[in-house]
GULUMKOL-280970 format. One line per field, with one value per residue (C-alpha): y, x, z; residue in one letter. Coordinates in steps of 0.2 Angstrom, whole numbers, m for minus. Layout:
! residues N
v [Y,...]
u [X,...]
w [Z,...]
type [A,...]
***
This chain:
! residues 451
v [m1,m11,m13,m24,m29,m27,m42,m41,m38,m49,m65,m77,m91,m105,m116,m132,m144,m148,m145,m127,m123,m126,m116,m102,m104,m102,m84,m80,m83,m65,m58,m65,m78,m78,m89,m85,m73,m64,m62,m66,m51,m38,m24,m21,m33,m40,m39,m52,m50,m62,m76,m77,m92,m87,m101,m113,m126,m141,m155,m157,m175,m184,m190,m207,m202,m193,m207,m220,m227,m223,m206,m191,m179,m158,m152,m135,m125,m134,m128,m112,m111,m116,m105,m92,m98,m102,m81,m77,m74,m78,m94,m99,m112,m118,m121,m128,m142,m148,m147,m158,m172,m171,m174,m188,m196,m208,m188,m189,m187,m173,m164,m164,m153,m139,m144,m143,m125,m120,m127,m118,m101,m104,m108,m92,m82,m92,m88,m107,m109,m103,m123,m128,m115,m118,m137,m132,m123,m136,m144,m132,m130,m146,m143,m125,m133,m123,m108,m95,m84,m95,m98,m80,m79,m95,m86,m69,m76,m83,m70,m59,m69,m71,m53,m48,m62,m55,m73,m81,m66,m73,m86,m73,m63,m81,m81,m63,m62,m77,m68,m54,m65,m76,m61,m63,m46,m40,m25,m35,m38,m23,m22,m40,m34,m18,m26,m39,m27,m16,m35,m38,m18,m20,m37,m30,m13,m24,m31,m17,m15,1,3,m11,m7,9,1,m9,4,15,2,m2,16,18,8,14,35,39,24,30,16,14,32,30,16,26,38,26,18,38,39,22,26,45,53,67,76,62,58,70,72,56,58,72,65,50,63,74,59,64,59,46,46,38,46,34,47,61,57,52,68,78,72,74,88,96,88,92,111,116,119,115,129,126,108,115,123,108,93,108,108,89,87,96,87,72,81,84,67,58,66,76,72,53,54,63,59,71,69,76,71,62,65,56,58,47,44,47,33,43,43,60,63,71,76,81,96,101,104,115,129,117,103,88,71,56,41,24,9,m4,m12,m30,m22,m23,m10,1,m4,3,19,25,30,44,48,52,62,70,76,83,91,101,103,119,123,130,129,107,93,76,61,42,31,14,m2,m17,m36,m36,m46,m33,m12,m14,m26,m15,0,m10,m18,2,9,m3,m1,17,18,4,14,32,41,55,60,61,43,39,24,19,11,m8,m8,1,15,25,13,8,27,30,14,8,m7,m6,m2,11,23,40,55,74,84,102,117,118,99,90,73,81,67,48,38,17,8,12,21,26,43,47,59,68,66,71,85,91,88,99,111,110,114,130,138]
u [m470,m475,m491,m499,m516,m531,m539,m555,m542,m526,m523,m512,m503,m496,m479,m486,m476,m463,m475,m483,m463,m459,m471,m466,m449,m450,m459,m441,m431,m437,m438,m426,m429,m446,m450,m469,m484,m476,m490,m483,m480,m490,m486,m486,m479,m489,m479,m484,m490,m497,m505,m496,m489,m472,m464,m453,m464,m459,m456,m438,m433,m430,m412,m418,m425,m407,m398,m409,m403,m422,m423,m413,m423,m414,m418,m427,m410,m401,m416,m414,m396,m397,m411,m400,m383,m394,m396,m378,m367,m352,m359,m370,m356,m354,m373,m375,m363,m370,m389,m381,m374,m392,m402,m387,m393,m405,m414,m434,m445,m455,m441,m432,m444,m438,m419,m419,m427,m411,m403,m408,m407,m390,m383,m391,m382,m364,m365,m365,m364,m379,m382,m386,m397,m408,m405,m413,m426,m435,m434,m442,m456,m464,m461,m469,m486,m497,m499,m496,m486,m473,m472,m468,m456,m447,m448,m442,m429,m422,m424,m415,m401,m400,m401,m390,m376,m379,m381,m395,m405,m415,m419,m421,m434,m446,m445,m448,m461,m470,m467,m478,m493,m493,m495,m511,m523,m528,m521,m513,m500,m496,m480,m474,m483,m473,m456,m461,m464,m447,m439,m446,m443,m424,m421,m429,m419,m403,m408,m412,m429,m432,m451,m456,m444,m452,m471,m463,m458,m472,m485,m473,m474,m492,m494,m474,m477,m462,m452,m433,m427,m441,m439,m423,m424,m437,m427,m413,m426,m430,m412,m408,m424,m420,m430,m418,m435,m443,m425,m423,m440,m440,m420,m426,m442,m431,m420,m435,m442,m447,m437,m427,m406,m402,m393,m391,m397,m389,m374,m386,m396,m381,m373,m389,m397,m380,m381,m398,m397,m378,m376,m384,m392,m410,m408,m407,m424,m432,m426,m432,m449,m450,m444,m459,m471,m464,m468,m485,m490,m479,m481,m500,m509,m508,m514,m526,m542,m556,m567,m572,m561,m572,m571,m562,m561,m545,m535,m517,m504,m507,m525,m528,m544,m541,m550,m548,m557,m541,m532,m542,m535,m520,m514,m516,m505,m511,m502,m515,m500,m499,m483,m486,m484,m467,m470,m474,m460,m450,m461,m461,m443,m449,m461,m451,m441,m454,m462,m445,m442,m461,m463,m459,m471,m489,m496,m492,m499,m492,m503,m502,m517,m512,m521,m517,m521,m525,m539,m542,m541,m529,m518,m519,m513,m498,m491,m491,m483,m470,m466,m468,m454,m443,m439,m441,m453,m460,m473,m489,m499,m518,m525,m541,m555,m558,m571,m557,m570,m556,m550,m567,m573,m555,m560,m542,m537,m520,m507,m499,m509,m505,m519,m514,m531,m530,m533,m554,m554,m554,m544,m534,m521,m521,m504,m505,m490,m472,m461,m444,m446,m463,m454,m452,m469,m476,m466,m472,m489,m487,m481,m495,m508,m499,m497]
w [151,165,176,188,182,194,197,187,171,174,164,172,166,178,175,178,170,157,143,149,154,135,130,142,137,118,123,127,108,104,124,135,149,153,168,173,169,154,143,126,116,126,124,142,150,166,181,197,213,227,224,206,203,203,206,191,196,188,200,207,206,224,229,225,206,203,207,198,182,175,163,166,174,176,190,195,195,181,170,174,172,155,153,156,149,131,133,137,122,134,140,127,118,136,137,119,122,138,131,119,133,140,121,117,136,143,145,151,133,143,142,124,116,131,129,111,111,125,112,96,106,110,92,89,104,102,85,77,58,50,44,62,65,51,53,72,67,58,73,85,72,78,96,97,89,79,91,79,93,95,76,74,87,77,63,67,78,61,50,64,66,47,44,57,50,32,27,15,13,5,16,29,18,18,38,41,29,39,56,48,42,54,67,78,73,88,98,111,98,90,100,93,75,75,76,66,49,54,52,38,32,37,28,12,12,15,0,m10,m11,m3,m9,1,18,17,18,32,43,40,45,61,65,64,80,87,81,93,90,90,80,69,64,61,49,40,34,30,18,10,9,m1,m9,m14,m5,5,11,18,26,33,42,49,55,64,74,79,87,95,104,118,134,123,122,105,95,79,69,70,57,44,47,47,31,20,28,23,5,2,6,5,25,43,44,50,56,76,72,65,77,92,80,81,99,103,95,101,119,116,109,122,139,134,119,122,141,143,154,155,168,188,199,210,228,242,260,266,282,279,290,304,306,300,286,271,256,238,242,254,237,231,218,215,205,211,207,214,213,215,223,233,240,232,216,207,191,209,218,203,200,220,218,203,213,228,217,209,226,235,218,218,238,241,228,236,218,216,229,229,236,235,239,245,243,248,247,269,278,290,289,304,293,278,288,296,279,269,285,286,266,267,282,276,260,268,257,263,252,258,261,260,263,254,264,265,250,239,237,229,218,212,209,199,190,192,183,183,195,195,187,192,188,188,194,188,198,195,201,185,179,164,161,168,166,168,170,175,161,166,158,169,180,165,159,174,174,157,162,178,167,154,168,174,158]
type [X,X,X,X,X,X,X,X,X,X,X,X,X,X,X,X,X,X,X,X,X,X,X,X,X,X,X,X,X,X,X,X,X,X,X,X,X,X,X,X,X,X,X,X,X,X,X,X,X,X,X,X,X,X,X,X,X,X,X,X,X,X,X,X,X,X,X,X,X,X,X,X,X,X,X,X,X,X,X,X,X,X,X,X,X,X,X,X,X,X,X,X,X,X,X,X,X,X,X,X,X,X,X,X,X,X,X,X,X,X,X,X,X,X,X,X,X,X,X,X,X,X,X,X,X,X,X,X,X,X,X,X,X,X,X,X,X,X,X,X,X,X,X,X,X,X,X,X,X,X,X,X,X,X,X,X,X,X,X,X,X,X,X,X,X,X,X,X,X,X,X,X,X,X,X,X,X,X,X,X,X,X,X,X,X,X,X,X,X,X,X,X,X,X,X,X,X,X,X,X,X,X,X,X,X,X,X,X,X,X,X,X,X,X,X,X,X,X,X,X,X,X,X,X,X,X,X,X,X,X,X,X,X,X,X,X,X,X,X,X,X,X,X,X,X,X,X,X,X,X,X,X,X,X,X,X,X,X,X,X,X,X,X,X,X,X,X,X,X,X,X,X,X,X,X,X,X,X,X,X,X,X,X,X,X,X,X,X,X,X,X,X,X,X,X,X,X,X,X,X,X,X,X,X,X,X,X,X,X,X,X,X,X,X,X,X,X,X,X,X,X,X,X,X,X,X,X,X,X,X,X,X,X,X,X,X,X,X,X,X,X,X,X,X,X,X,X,X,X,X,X,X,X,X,X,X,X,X,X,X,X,X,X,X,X,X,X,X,X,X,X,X,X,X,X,X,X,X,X,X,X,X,X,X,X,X,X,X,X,X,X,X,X,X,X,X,X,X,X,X,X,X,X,X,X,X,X,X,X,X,X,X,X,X,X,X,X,X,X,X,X,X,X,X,X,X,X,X,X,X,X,X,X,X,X,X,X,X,X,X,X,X,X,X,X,X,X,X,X,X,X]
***
């Protein structure tokens, strides 16, 4: 999921230096290339806006440093090459063996430690013998510090690569063990948590101690209950563990997901549903029982906000005032954006969609309220009409008053959320965050309010 943070609630992080770039970039053994603001192992991702710092902002050496026979300093865009070649199974080879020219160089000290973790990424990617990696890692341990997020990053990094080679299990089982004790407690990284155990659950059921995988996967699933893929290695530790019941259930809710399209378990389901009771008959009924459940978890149970709708009283881009009290006797969906937003910019389209889809409908209102970072309500009005007619939505637009009133009496803090007010004027569900299933969940909360 992905959300712009409101102000009052959003933790930035600047890419000052070589140092603080290092540190951003070893975020990125587990994620990807992360360049700026990722806050490390959320498990929603904060997207920037203005005044973000969005910049790779390490200095970019003058023609006259380049050329100079002091230390070797990359520049911006060779940093971020490597940045992205050390990800890139068809160029990572490519970019392990010119991090190595720069290490064997007369290379800036600032900027080994950074070099050295392209490097270690790489190996892993351009699948180098398992030697170098471990060799590496040892290595990177004493860049990264004593942070315990980058340590488990290190560490699961390992174990994945390990596990996923079949190589030193053993080895693997030490680092993913550590990736899981070393995880910070609080909520902000249950996300990084959760994969960390189904590591660890995944290397201990490749080595045959199903008991413990399925401790792993169960804990994992605690904070991930619609997880496809933790689900589905649950029932494989049921089914090593022979537990065909348990298998079976757990095949069948990763299949029900809601609004998810994997369907990894539905061989394993298959073959011992059919060993287990003779035939297929009844699996259709149960993964239809599951897929339901998922539903109302997903898209309802998980999202709903009770409260009055409080009342606002906004012009739309053409000057025109309208009210929540217009609406009355149908459900509402407001949609709380602005055009600065990037998890908005991806969510508008849905809900475009989403409108043209209900707007024959007398029984459904669509409405986004606009606010933006302006200096004058003139300016504020200029910048959403020119978003709003440069991507040609037609859905109806408000634009909240200079003071956010709206905003502030929606006690937004993240954007964008998006509220479905029922038919007697009450908030019943709250969505924060863009999702690429939330056309569906909206639809499955429109339906909800109708039945």
């Amino acid at each position: 999921m992905f959300r712009f943070l409101t102000p009052w609630s959003i933790a930035r992080v600047r890419v000052a230096s070589s140092a603080s770039l290092a540190m951003i970039v070893t975020t990125s053994l587990i994620l990807g290339p992360v360049w700026a603001g990722d806050k490390a192992s959320s498990t929603t991702p904060v997207a920037r806006g203005p005044g973000a710092d969005t910049s790779n902002a390490q200095a970019q050496p003058s023609q006259a440093q380049s050329q100079s026979s002091g230390p070797r300093t990359p520049s911006g865009d060779e940093i971020r090459d490597l940045n992205t070649a050390s990800s890139d199974p068809a160029r990572a080879k490519e970019a392990a063996a010119r991090i190595r020219t720069l290490l064997a160089g007369n290379l800036d000290p600032g900027y080994v430690g950074l070099m050295r973790q392209f490097l270690f990424r790489a190996l892993i990617v351009g699948n180098a013998p398992t030697s170098q990696i471990l060799g590496l890692a040892d290595t990177v341990k004493t860049i990264i510090g004593d942070d315990p997020r980058n340590q488990v990053m290190l560490d699961a990094q390992v174990a994945s690569a390990l596990l996923d080679r079949g190589e030193k299990l053993d080895v693997a089982l030490d680092y993913a063990t550590k990736a899981v004790d070393r995880c910070p407690t609080s909520q902000d990284f249950d996300g990084t948590r959760a994969f960390c155990q189904v590591l660890l659950g995944r290397v201990q059921l490749k080595r045959g101690n199903a008991s413990s995988a399925i401790l792993n996967f169960s804990q994992a699933l605690a904070s991930s209950p619609d997880s496809q893929s933790v689900l589905f290695y649950l029932g494989q530790g049921y089914e090593k563990a022979g537990k065909p019941d348990q298998a079976i259930d757990a095949y069948a809710r990763s299949l029900g997901v809601f609004a998810a399209g994997d369907t990894s378990a539905a061989a394993a389901l298959r073959a011992v549903y059919r060993k287990r009771f003779g035939s297929l008959k009844g699996l259709e009924e149960k993964i239809d029982s599951a897929r339901k459940a998922s539903r109302r978890q997903v898209a309802l149970d998980g999202r709903r906000h009770e409260r009055p709708a409080p009342a606002w009283s906004l012009p739309d881009l053409a000057g025109k005032t309208v009210q929540l009290s217009d609406f009355k006797g149908k459900v509402v969906v407001v949609d709380f954006w602005g055009s600065w937003c990037g998890p908005c910019r991806m969510e508008l389209p849905y809900f475009q969609a989403m409108y043209e889809k209900f707007k024959d409908r007398r029984d459904v209102a669509f409405v986004g309220i606009n606010w933006e970072r302006a200096r004058t309500p003139e300016e504020h009005l200029d910048t959403a009409k020119r978003f709003v007619e440069a991507n040609h939505y037609t859905f109806p637009v408000l634009i909240d008053d200079h003071e956010h009133s709206a905003v502030g009496d929606y006690e937004i803090e993240g954007f964008p959320t998006v509220f479905l007010i029922d038919k007697t004027g009450r908030i019943r569900f709250k969505n924060v965050g863009f999702t690429r299933e939330i056309d569906q969940i909206l639809s499955a909360q429109i339906e909800s309010l109708m039945e």
